[in-house]
The first five atom37 places (N, CA, C, CB, O) and aatype in JSON, in Angstrom:
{
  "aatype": [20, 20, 20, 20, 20, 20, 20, 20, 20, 20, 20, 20, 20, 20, 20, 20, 20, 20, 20, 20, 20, 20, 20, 20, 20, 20, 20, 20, 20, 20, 20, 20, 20, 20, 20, 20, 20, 20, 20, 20, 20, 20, 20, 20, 20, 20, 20, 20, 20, 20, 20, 20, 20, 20, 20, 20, 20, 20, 20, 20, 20, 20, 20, 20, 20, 20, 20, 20, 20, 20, 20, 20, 20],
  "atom_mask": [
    [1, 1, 1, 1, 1],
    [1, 1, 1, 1, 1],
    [1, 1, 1, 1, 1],
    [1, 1, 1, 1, 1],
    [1, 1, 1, 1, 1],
    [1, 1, 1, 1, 1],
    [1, 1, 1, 1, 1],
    [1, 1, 1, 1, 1],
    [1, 1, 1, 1, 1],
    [1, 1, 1, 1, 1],
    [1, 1, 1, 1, 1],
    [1, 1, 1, 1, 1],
    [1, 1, 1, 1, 1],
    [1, 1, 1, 1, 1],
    [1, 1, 1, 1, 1],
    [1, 1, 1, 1, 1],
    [1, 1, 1, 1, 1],
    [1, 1, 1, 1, 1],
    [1, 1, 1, 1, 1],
    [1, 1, 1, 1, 1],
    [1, 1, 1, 1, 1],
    [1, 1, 1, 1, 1],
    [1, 1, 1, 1, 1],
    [1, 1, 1, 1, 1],
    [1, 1, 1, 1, 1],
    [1, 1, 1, 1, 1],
    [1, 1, 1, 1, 1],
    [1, 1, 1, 1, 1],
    [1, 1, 1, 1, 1],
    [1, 1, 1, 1, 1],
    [1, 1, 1, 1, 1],
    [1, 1, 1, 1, 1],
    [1, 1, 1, 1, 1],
    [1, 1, 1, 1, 1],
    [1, 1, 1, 1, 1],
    [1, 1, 1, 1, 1],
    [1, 1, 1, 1, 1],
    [1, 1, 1, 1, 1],
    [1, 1, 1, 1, 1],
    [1, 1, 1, 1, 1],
    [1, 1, 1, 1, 1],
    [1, 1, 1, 1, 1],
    [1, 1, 1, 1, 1],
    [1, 1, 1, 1, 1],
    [1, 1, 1, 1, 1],
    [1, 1, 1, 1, 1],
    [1, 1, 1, 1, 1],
    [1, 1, 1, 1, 1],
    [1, 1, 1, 1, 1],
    [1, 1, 1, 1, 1],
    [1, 1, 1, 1, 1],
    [1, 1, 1, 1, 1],
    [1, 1, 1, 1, 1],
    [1, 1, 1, 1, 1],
    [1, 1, 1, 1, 1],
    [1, 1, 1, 1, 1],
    [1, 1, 1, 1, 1],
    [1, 1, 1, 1, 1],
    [1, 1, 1, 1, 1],
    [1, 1, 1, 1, 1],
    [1, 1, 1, 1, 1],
    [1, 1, 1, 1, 1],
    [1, 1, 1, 1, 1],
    [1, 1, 1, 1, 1],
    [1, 1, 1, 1, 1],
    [1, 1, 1, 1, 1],
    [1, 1, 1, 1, 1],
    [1, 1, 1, 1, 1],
    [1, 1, 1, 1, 1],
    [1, 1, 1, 1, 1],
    [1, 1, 1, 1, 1],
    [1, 1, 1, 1, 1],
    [1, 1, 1, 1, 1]
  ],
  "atom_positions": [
    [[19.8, 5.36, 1.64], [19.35, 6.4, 2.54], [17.88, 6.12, 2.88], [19.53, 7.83, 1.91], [17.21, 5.66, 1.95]],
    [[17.28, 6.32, 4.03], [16.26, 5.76, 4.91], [15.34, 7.6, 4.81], [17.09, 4.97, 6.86], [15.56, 8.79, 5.01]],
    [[14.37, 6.75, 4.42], [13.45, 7.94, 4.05], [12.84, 8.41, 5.9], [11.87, 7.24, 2.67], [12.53, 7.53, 6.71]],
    [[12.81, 9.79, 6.19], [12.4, 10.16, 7.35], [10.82, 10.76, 7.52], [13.39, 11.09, 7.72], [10.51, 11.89, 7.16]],
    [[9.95, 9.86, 8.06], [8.56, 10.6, 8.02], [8.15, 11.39, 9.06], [7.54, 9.75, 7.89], [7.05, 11.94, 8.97]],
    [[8.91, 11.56, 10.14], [8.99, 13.03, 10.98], [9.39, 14.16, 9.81], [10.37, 13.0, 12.38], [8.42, 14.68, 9.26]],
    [[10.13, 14.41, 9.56], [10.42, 15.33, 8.36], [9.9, 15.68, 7.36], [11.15, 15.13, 7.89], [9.84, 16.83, 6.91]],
    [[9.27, 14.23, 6.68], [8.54, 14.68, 5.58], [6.95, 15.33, 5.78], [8.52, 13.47, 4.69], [6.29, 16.0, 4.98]],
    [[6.6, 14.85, 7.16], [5.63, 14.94, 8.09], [5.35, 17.05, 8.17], [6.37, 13.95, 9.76], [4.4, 17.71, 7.76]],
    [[6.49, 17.44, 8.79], [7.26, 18.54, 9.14], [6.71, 19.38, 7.86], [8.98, 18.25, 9.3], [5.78, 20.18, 7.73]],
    [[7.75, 18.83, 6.93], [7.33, 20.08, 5.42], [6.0, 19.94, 4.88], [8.33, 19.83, 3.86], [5.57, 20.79, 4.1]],
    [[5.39, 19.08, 5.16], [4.06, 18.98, 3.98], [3.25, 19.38, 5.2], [3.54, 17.2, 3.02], [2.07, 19.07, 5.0]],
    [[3.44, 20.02, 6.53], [2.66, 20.68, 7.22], [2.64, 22.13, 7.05], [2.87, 20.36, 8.36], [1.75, 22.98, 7.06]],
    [[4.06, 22.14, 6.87], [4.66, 24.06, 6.92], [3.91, 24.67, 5.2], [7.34, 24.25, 6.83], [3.35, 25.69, 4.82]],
    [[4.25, 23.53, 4.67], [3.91, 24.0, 3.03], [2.37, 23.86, 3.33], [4.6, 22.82, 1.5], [1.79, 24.82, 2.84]],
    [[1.62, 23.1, 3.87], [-0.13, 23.48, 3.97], [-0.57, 24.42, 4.63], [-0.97, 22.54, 4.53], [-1.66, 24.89, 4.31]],
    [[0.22, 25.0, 5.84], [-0.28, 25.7, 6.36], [0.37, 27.34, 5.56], [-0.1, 25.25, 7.83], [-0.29, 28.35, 5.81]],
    [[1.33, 27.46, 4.88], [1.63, 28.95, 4.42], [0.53, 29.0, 3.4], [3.27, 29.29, 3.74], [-0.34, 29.86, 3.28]],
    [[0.69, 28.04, 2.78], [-0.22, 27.95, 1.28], [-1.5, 28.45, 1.93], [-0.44, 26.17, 0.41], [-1.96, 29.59, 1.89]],
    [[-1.97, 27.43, 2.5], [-3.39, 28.31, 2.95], [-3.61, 29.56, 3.08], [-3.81, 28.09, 4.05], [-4.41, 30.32, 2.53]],
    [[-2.47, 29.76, 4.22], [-2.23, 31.39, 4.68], [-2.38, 32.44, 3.62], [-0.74, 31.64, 5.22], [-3.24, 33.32, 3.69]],
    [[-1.36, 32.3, 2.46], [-1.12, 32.86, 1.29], [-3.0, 33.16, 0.96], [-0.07, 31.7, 0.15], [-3.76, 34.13, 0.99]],
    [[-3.08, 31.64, 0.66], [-4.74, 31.73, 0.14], [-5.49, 32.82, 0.9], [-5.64, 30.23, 0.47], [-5.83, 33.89, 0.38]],
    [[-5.7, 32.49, 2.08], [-6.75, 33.18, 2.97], [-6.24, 35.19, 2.88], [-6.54, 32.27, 4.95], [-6.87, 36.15, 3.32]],
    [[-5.01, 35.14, 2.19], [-4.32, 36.6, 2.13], [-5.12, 37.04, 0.81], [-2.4, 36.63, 1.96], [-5.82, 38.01, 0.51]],
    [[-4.7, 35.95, 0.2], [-5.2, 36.77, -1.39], [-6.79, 36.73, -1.64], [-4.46, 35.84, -2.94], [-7.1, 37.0, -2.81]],
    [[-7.87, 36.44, -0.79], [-9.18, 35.93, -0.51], [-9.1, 37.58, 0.42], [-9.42, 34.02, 0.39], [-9.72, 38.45, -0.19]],
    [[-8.59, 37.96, 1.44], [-8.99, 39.44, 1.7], [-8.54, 40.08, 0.88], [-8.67, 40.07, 2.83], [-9.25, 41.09, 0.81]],
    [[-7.52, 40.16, -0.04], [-7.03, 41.46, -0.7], [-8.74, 41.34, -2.02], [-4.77, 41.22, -1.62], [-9.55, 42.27, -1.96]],
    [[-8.9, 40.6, -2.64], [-9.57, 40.55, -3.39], [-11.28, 40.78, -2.95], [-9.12, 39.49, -3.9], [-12.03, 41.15, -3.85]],
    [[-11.93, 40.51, -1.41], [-12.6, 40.57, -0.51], [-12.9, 42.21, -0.73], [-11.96, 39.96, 0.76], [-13.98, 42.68, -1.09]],
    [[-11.69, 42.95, -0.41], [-11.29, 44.02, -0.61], [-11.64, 44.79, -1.82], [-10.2, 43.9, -0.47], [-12.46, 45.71, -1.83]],
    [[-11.02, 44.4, -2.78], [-11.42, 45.11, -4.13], [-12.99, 44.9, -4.6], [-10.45, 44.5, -5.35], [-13.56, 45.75, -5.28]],
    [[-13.56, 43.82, -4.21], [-14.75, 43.86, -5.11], [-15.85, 44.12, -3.77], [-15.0, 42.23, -6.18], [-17.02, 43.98, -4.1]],
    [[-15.64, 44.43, -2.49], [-16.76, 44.79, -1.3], [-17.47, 43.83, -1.48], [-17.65, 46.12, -1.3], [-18.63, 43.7, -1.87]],
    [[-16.41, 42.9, -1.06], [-17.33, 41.19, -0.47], [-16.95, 41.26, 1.31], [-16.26, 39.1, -1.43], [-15.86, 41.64, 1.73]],
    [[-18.13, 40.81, 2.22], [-18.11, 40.84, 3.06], [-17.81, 39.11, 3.32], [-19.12, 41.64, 3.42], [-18.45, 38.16, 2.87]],
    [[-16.31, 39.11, 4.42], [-15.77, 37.89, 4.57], [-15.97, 37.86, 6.02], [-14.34, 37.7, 4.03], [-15.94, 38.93, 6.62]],
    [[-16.26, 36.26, 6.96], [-15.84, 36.41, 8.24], [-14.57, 36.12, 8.73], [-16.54, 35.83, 8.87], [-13.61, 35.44, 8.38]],
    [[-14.86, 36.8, 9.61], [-13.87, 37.09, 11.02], [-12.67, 35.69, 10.62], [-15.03, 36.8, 13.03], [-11.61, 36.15, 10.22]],
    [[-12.71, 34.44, 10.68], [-11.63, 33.91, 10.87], [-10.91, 33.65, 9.69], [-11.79, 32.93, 11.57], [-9.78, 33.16, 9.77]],
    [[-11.46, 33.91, 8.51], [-10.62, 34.01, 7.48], [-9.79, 35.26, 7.58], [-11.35, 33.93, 6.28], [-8.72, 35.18, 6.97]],
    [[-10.05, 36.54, 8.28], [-9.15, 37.62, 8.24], [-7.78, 36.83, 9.65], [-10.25, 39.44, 8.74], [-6.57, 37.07, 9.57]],
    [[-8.16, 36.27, 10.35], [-7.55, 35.92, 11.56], [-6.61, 34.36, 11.05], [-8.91, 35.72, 12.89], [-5.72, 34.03, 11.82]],
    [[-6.78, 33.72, 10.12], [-5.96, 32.97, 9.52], [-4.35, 33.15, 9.33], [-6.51, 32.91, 8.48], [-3.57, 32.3, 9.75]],
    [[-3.9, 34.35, 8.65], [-2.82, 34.31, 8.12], [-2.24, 34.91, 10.09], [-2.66, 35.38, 6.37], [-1.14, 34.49, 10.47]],
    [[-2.77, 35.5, 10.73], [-2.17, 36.05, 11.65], [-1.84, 34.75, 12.55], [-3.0, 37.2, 12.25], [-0.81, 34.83, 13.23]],
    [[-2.56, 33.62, 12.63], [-1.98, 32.43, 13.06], [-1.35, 31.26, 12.71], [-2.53, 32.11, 13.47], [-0.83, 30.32, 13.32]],
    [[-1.56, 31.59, 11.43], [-1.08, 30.24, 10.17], [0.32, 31.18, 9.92], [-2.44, 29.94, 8.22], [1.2, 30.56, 10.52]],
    [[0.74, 32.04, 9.48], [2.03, 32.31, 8.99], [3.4, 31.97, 10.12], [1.94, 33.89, 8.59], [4.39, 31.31, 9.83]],
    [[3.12, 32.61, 11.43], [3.86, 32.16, 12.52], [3.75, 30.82, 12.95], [3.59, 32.89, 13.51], [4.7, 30.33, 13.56]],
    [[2.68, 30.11, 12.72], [3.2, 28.83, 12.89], [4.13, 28.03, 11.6], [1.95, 28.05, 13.23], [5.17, 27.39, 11.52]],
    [[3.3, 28.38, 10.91], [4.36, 27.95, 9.47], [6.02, 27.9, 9.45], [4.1, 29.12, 8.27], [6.73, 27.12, 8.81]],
    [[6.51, 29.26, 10.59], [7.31, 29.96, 10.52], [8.08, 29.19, 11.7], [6.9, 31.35, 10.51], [9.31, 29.17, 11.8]],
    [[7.08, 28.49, 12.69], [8.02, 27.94, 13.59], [8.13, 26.24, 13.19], [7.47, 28.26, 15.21], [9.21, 25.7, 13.44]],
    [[6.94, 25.35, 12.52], [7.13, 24.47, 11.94], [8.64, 23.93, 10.69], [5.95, 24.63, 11.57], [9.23, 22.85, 10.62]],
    [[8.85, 25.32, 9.82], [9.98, 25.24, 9.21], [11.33, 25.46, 9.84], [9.84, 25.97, 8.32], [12.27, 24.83, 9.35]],
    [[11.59, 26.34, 10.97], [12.44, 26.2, 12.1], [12.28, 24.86, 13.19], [12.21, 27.49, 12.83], [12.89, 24.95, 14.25]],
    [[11.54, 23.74, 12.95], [11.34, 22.6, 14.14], [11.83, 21.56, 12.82], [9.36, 22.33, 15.07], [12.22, 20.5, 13.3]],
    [[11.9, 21.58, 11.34], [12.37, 20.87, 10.38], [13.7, 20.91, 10.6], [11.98, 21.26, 9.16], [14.39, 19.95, 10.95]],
    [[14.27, 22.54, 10.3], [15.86, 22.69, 10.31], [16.26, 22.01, 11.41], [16.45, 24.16, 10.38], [17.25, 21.36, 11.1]],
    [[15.97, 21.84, 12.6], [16.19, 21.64, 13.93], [16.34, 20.19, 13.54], [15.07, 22.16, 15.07], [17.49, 19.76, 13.52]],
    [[15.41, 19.41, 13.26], [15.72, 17.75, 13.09], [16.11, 17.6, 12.62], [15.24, 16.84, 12.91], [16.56, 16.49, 12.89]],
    [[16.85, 18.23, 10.9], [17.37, 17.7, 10.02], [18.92, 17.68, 10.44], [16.97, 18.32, 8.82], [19.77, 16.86, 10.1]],
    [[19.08, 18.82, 11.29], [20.44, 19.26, 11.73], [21.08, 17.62, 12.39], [20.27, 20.74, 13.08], [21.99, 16.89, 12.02]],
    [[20.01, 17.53, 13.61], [19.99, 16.43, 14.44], [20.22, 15.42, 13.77], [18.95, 16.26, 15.12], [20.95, 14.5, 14.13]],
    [[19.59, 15.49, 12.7], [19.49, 13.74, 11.82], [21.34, 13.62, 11.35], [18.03, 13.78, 9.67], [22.17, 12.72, 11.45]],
    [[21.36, 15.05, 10.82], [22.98, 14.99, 10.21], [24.09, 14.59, 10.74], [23.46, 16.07, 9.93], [24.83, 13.8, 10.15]],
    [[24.4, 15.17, 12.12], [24.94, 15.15, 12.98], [25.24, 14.06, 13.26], [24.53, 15.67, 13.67], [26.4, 13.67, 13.32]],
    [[23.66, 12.97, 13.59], [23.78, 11.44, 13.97], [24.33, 10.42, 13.26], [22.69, 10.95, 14.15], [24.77, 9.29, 13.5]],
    [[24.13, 11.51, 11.76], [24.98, 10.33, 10.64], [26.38, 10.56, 10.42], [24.4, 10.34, 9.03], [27.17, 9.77, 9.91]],
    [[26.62, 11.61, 10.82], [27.74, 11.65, 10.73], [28.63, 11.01, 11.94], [27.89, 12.86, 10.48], [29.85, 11.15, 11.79]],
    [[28.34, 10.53, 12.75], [29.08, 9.74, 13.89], [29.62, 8.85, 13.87], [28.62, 9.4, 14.67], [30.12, 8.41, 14.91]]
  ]
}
């Protein structure tokens, strides 16, 4: 089996960008508890990093489907 680096490409993007997201979430909740003043694009992170995350792991399923399909022919 032939290793795919569109794909592997795919997940180790979706997994950097939630992770971050996650991060930059738990960086305001905690921001929060102790009245640390954070900027602006760390609050604006997860609102653009989670939906892409979200469409990156839906553009994986999508190729892997494709890849299956082709092998199976």
């Amino acid at each position: 089996m032939r290793e795919n680096r569109f794909e592997n490409t795919l997940a180790y993007m979706a997994a950097g960008v939630i992770g971050f997201s996650i991060l930059a979430i738990l960086v305001i909740v905690l921001a929060a508890f102790f009245h640390f003043a954070i900027p602006g694009a760390v609050t604006a992170l997860p609102l653009i990093g989670l939906p892409l995350g979200f469409v990156l792991i839906f553009v994986l399923l999508i190729a892997s489907m494709i890849r299956k399909s082709r092998e199976n022919r």
